[in-house]
C-alpha positions as CSV (number, residue, x, y, z in Angstrom):
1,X,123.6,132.0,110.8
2,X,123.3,129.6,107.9
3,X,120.7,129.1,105.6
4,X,119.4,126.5,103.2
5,X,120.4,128.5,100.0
6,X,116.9,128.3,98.5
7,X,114.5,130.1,100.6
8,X,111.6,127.8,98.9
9,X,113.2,124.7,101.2
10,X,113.1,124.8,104.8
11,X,113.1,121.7,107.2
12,X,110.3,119.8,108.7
13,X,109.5,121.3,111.6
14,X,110.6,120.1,115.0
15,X,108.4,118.9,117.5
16,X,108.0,121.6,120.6
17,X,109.7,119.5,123.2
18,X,112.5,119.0,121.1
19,X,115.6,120.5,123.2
20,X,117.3,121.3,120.7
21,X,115.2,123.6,118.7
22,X,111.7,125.6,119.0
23,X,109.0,125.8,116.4
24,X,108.6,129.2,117.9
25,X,112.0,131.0,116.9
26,X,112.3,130.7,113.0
27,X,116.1,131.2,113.2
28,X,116.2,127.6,114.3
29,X,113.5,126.1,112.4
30,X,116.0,127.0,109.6
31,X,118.9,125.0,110.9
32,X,116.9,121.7,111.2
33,X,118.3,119.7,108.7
34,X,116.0,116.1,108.4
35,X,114.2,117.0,105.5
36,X,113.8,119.7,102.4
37,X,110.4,120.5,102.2
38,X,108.5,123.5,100.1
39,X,107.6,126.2,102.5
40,X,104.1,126.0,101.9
41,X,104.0,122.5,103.0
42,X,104.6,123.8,106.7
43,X,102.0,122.9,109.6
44,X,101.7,127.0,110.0
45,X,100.7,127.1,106.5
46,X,97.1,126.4,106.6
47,X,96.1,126.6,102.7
48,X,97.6,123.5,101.1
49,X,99.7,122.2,98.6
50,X,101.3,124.4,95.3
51,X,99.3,122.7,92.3
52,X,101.7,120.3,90.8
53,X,102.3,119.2,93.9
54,X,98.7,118.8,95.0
55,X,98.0,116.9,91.5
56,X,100.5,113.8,93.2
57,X,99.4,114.2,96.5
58,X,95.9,113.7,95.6
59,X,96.8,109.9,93.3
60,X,98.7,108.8,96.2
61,X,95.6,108.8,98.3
62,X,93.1,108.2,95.9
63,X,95.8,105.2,94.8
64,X,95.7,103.8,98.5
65,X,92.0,104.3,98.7
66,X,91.3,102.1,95.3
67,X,93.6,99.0,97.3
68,X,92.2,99.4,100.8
69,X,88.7,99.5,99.7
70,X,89.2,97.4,96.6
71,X,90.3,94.6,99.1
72,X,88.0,94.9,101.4
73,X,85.0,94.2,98.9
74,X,86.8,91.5,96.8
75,X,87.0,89.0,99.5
76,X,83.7,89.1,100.0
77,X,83.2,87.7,96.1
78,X,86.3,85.0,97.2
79,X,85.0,83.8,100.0
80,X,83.5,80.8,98.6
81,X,86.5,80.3,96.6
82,X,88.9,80.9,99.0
83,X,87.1,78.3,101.7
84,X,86.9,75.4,98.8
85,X,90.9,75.6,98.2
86,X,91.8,75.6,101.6
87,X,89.2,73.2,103.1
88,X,87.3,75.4,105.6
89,X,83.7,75.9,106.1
90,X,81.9,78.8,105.5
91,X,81.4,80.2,108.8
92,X,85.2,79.9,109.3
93,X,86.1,81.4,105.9
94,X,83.8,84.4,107.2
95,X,87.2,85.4,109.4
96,X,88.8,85.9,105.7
97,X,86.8,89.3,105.9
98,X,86.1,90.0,110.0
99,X,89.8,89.9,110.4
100,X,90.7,92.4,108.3
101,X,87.4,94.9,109.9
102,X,88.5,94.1,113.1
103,X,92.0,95.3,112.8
104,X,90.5,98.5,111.4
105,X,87.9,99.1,114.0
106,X,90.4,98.5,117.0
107,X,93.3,100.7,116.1
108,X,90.8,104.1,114.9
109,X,91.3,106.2,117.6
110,X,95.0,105.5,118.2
111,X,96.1,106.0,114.4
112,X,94.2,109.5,114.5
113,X,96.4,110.5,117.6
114,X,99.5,109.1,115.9
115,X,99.1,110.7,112.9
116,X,99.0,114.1,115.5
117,X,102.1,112.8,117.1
118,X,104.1,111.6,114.8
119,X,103.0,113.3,111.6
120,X,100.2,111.6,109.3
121,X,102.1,110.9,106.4
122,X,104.8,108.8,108.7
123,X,101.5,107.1,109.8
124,X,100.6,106.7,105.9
125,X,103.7,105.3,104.8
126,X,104.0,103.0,107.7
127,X,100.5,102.0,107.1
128,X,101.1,101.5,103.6
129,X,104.0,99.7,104.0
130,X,102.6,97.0,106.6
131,X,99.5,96.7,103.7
132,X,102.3,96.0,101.1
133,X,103.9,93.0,103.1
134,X,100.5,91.6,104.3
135,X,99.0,91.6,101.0
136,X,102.3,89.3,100.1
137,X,101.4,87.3,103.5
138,X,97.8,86.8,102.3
139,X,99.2,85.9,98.5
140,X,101.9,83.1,100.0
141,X,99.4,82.1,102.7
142,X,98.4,77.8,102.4
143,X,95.6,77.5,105.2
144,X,93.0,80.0,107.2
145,X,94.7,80.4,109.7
146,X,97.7,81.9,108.1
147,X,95.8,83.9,105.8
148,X,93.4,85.4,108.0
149,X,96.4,86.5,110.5
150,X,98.0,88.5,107.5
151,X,94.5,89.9,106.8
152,X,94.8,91.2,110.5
153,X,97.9,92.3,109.7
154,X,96.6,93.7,106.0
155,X,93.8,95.4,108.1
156,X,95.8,97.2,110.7
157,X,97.9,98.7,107.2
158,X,94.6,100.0,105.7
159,X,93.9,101.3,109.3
160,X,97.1,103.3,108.8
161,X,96.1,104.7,105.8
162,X,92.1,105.5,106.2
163,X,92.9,106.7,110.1
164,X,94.7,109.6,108.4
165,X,93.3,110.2,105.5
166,X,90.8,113.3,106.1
167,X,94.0,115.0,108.0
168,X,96.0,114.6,104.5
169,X,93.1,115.9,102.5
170,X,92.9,118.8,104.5
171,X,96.7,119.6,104.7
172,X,97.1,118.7,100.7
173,X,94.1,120.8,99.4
174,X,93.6,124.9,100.1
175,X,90.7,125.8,102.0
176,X,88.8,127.0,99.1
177,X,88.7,123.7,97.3
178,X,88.6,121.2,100.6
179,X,85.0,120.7,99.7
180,X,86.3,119.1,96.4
181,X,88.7,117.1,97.5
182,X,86.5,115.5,99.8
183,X,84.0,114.8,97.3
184,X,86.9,112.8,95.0
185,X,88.0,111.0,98.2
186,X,84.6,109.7,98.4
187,X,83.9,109.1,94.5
188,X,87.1,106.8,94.4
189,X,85.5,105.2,97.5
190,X,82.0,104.7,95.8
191,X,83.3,103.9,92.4
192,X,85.9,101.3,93.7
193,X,83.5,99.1,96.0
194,X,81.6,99.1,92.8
195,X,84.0,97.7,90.7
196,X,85.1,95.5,93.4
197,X,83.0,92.3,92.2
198,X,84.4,93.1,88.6
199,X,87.5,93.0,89.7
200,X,87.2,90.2,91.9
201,X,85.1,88.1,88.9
202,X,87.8,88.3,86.3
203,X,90.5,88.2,88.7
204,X,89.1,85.0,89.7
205,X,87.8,83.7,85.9
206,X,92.2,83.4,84.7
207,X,94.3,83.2,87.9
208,X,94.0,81.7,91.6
209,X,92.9,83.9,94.3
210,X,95.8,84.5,95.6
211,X,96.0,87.0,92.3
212,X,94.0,88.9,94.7
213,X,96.3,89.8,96.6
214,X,99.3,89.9,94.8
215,X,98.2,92.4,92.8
216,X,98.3,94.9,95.8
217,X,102.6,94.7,95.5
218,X,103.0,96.6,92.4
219,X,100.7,99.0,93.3
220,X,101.2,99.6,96.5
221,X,104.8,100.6,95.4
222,X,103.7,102.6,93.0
223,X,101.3,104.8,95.9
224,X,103.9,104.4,98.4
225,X,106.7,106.0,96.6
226,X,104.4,108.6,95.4
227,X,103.7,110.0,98.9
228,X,107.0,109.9,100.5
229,X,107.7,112.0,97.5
230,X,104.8,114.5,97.7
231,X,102.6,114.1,100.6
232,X,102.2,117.1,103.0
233,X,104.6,117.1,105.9
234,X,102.8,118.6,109.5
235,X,103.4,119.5,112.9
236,X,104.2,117.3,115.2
237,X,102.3,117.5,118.2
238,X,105.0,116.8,120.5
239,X,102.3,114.9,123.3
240,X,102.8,111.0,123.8
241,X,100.2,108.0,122.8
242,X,97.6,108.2,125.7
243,X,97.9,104.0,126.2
244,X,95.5,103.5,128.6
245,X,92.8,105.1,126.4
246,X,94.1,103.3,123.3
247,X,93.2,100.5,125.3
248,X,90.0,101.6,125.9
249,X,89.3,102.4,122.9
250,X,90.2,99.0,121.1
251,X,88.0,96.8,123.6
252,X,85.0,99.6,122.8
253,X,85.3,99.3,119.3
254,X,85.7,95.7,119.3
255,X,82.8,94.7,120.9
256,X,80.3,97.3,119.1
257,X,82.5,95.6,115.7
258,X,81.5,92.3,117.3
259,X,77.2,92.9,118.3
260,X,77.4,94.7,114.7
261,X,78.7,91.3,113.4
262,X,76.3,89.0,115.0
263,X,73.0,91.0,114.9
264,X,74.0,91.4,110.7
265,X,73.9,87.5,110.7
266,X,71.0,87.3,112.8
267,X,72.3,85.9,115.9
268,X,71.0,87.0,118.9
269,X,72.0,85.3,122.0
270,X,73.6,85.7,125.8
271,X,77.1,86.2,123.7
272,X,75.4,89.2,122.0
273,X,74.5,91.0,125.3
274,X,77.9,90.5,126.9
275,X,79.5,92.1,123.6
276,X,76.9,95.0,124.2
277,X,77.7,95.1,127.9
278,X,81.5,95.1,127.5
279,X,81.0,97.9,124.3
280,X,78.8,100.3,127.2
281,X,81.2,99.6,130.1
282,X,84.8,100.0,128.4
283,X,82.4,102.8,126.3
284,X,82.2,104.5,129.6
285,X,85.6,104.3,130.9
286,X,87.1,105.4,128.1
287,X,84.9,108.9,128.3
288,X,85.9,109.3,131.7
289,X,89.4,109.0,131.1
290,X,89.2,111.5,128.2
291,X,87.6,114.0,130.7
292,X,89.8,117.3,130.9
293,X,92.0,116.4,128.6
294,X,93.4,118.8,126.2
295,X,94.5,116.2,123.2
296,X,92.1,113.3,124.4
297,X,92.2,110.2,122.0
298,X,88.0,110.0,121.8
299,X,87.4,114.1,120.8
300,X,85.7,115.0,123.4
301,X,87.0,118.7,122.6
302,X,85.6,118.4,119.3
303,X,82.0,117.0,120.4
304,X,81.7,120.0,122.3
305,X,82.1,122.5,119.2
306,X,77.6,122.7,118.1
307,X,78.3,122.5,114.8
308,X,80.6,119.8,114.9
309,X,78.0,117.6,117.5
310,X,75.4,118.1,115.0
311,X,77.8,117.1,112.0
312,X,78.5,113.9,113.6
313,X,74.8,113.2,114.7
314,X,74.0,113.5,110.8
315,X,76.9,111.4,109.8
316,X,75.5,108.7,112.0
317,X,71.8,108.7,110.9
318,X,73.3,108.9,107.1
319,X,75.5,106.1,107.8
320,X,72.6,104.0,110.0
321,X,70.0,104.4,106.7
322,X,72.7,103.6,104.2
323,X,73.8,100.3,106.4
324,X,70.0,99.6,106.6
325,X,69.8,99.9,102.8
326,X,72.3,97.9,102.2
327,X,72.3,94.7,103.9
328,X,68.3,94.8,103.5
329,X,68.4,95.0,99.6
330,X,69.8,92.0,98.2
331,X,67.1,90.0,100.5
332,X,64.4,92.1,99.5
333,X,65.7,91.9,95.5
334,X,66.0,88.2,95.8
335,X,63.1,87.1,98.5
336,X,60.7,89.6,98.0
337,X,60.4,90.4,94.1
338,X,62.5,87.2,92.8
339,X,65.4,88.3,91.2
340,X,68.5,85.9,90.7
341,X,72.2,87.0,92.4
342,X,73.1,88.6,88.7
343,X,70.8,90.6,88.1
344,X,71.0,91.8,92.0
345,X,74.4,92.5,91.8
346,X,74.0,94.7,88.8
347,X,71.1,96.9,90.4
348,X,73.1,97.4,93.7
349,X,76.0,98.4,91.2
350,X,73.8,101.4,90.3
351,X,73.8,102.7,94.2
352,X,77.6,103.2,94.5
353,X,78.3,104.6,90.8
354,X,75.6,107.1,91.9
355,X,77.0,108.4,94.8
356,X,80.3,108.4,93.1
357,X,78.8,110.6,90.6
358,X,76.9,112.8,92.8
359,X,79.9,113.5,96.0
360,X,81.9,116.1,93.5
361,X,78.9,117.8,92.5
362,X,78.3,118.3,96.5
363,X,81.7,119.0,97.3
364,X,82.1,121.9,95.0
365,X,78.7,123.2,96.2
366,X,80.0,123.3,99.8
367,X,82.3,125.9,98.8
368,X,79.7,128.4,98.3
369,X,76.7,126.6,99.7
370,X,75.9,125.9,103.9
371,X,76.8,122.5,104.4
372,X,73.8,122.1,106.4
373,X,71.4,123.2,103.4
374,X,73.2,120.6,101.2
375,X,73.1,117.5,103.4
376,X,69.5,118.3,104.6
377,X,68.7,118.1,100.7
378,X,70.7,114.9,100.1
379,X,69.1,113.3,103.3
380,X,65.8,114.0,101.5
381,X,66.3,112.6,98.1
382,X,68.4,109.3,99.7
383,X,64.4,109.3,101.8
384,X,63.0,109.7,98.5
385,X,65.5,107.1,96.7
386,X,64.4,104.6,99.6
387,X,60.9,105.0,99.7
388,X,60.7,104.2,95.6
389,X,62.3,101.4,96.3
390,X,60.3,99.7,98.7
391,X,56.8,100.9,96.5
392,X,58.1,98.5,93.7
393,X,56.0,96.4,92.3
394,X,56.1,92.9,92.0
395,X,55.1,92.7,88.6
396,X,57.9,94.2,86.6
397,X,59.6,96.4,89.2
398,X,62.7,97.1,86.9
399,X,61.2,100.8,86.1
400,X,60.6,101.4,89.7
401,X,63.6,99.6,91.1
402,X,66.1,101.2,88.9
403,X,65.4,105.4,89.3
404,X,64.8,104.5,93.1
405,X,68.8,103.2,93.1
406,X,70.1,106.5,91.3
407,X,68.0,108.7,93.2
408,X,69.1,107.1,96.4
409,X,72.4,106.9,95.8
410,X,72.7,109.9,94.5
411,X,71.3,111.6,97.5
412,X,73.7,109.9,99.5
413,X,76.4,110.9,97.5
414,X,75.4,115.0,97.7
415,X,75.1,114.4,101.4
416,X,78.2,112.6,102.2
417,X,81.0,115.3,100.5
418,X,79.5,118.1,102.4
419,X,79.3,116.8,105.6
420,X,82.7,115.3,105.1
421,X,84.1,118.6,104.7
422,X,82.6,120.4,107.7
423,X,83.8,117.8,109.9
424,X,87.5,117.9,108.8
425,X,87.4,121.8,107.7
426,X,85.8,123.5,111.5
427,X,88.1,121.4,113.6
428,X,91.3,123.3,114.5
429,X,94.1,122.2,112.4
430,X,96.1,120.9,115.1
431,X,93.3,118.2,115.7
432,X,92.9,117.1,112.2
433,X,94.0,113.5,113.1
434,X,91.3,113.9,115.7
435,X,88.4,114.8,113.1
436,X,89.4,112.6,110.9
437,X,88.7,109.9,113.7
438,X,85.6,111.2,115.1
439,X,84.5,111.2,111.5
440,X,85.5,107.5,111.1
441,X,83.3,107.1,115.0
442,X,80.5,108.4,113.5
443,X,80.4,106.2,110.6
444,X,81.0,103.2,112.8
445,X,78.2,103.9,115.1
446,X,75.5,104.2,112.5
447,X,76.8,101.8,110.8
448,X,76.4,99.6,113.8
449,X,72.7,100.9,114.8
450,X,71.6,100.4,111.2
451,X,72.9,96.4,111.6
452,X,70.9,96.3,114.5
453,X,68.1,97.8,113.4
454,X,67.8,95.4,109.8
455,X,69.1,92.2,112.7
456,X,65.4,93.3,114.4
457,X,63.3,94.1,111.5
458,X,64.0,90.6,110.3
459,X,63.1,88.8,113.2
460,X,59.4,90.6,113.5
461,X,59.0,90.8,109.5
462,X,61.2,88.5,107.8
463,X,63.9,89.4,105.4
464,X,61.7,90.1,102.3
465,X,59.6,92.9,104.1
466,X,60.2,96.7,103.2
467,X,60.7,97.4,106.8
468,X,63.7,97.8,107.0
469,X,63.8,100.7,103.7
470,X,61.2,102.5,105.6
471,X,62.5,102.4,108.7
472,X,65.6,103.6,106.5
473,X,63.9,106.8,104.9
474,X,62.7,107.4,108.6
475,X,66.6,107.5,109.5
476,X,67.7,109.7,106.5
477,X,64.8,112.3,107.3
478,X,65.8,112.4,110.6
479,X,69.2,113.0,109.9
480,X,68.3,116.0,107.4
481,X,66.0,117.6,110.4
482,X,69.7,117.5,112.5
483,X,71.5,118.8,108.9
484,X,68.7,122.2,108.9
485,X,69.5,122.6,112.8
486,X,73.0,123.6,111.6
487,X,71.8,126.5,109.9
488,X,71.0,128.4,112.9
489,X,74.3,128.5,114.3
């Protein structure tokens, strides 16, 4: 039989219910002739990339990262700008960011199983791609309506991107350095929202906001040629897009995006409790459907794995104290101790460079270290971080205020990398698109609880009290006694 003449190149391999070939008989695999590809990029081989290869693979996310999460936080600084130039109120510019969330929060479960079915790096450079040509619709767009369909449109392409992100990181990096390839995914995360009002500001101070967007094209050229030439190419799965639980799925996530949304902005009303009622009832159809199920879209396989269940549990208290932490801070800053929107902004700054600094630290710990002994720690020092803050005084709080960010962001930071890594590094390889969702749920519901919980505080304390940064800590501590419970497995 004929063979590709250098045995470092065999084809992408098929999917198993291809008829014409089976993943199972190698003489075959090596007649498949779609695309070249190194031999230790195969699905079967577990241990990642060759290291100049690795090196590219790595900018092409981090480079798709910077733009998805560069763009999210910019509009937010636009926003009034954006609603001036084309005549909309405020509360209608708001749509200039929920558009874009939205998108993302209804399509996070089916872009996981797509990435399974169809590869993730098709997923990525479709995703990608759609970004690339919505950023141009956002950039040529004249009213609000226009603009906030191609930030829909923008959103679904970061969804594309993030959905498969974790599954690329573990396919790109060897087992014995996943720990610190998470912990860079998440630095490039941290240290891009934080330059996001920088960017945004002198953006803003020599060209017109649609410079915001445009910028994106060149860019996201630059990223998407980069991974069709060097991302990781997987298995496909060879099972079909479960539609009705897609379906589920994007009315769940909708409405739990949608209470989230309102209880943030302090409305609660009738609307608020049908959102929650449709969230529990679509909630529960969509875990029935997944029942039995070998590949279910919502992991159920996963949940059942002990350490995974308690990974995810942690994620979600984490995620709940930092969301509580950070919508509660600027009110607290500005209400409760006086300070001005500049000098705000420049302490929050300090939160997101600090867990940028501290997730490589953690991920390269995880290596050698329990994962469960590393994010119980962080959990404790983000309680520590939290608790500072909300002791400040009133009277020159600067040298209170300012350790109190570093120490709580960087005990985010050593918690997040770790935990990152154990839910994307137990989960069978063939479900990687999976953990890389169920990572993503888990973010999203304590994200979610923590809005709720700052929407109440406010109501019973008002939004200068130190409620909600206690109630915070409480979170975090709770999350580290879940972490410890890992230990014992």
């Amino acid at each position: 039989m004929p063979r590709y003449p250098n045995p470092n190149h065999v084809p992408e391999l098929a999917s198993p219910d291809d008829p014409t070939a089976s993943v199972a008989d190698p003489e075959l695999v090596t007649l498949q002739p779609p695309e070249a590809l190194d031999h230790k990029q195969a699905a079967n081989a577990e241990d990642g990339l060759p290291a100049p290869q690795r090196v590219w693979a790595a900018a092409a996310i981090w480079l798709a990262l910077f733009l998805t999460v560069l763009d999210s936080s910019i509009a937010n600084i636009a926003l009034p700008t954006i609603a001036k130039d084309v005549g909309a109120s405020p509360s209608s510019a708001i749509w200039v960011v929920n558009s874009y969330q939205v998108a993302m929060a209804v399509v996070l479960l089916p872009i996981a199983a797509l990435g399974e079915i169809v590869t993730y790096r098709r997923v990525y450079q479709c995703g990608l791609g759609l970004f690339i040509i919505a950023s141009l619709g956002c950039a040529m767009a004249s009213d609000l309506t226009g603009l906030a369909l191609a930030r829909f449109a923008q959103g679904l392409g970061a969804a594309g991107v993030l959905g498969v992100n974790g599954a690329l990181v573990r396919f790109t990096y060897p087992k014995s350095m996943l720990g610190r390839g998470v912990g860079y995914n998440a630095m490039v995360v941290a240290l891009t929202g934080a330059m996001g009002p920088t960017v945004a500001a002198l953006i803003l101070s020599v060209a017109s906001w649609q410079w915001l967007f445009a910028i994106n094209l060149p860019l996201g050229l630059v990223a998407f040629v980069t991974a069709t030439r060097f991302l990781p190419r997987t298995r496909r799965s060879g099972t079909r897009l479960d539609w009705v639980a897609s379906a589920y799925s994007a009315i769940t996530f909708l409405a739990i995006f949608m209470v989230g949304s309102d209880l943030a902005h302090g409305h609660a009303s009738l609307r608020v409790a049908g959102e929650a009622t449709i969230a529990l009832v679509f909630g529960t159809l969509l875990v029935r459907h997944s029942r039995g199920q070998e590949r279910p879209l919502l992991p159920l396989d996963l949940v059942r794995v002990p350490l995974l269940r308690l990974s995810y549990l942690t994620s979600s208290g984490a995620f709940a104290a930092q969301m509580m932490m950070m919508i509660s801070l600027p009110f607290y800053l500005e209400a409760g101790l006086g300070f001005d929107h500049i000098k705000t902004g420049l302490l929050i700054t300090l939160l997101p460079v600090a867990i940028g600094s501290a997730a490589p630290i953690g991920g390269r710990l995880v290596e050698r270290i329990e994962a469960g002994l590393l994010c119980g720690i962080g959990l404790i020092v983000l309680a520590i971080g939290l608790l500072i803050l909300a002791v400040a005084p009133t009277a020159n709080p600067l040298p209170v205020l300012i350790p109190g960010m570093i120490v709580a962001g960087f005990g985010f930071g050593f918690f997040q990398a770790p935990n990152n890594r154990t839910m994307l590094g137990h989960a069978r390889p063939e479900r990687s698109g999976a953990a890389a969702g169920m990572q993503a749920v888990a973010r999203l519901a304590g994200n979610t609880g923590g809005a709720v919980m700052v929407a109440f505080l406010f109501r019973v304390f008002g939004p200068a009290s130190i409620s909600p940064l206690i109630a915070a800590a409480c979170a975090a501590l709770v999350a580290s006694v879940v972490s410890f419970r890992r230990l014992s497995l």
